[in-house]
C-alpha positions, 0 to 999 in steps of 0.5 A, a space after each residue: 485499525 492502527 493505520 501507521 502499523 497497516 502503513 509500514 506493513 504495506 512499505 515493508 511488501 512493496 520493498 520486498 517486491 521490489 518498489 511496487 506492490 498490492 495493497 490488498 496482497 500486502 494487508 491479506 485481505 478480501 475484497 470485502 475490505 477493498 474500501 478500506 484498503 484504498 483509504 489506505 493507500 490514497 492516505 500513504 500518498 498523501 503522505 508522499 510515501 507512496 504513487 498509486 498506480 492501479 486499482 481494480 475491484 474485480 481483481 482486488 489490486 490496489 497497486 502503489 509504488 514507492 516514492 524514495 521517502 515511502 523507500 526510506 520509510 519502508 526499510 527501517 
């Protein structure tokens, strides 16, 4: 796994949707890999690019919204 790719891919979809999005929509991945996508998101907010806002199992969201530096990062 390249994490820093899964991490721009992830910014590039919530800027596209306009400042928040789904992790797991934005990886194209099942809830098989609901786990790793969460690591995912919970490493990007930690990196202060990312707020996680929601996340759901059943539903498989994982839904972040961007901080202005995850906004400046998302769009280069």
């Amino acid at each position: 796994m390249n994490t820093p790719e899964h991490h721009q891919i992830i910014l590039k979809h919530a800027v596209a949707k306009g400042g928040t999005g789904n992790v797991m929509e934005a990886l194209k991945w099942d809830v098989s890999r609901f786990d790793e996508g969460f690591a995912i998101a919970l490493d990007i907010q930690n990196l202060d690019y990312v707020k996680l806002l929601y996340s759901n199992f059943n539903k498989n969201l994982i839904v972040v919204e961007l901080t202005l530096v995850g906004l400046a990062m998302g769009r280069e």
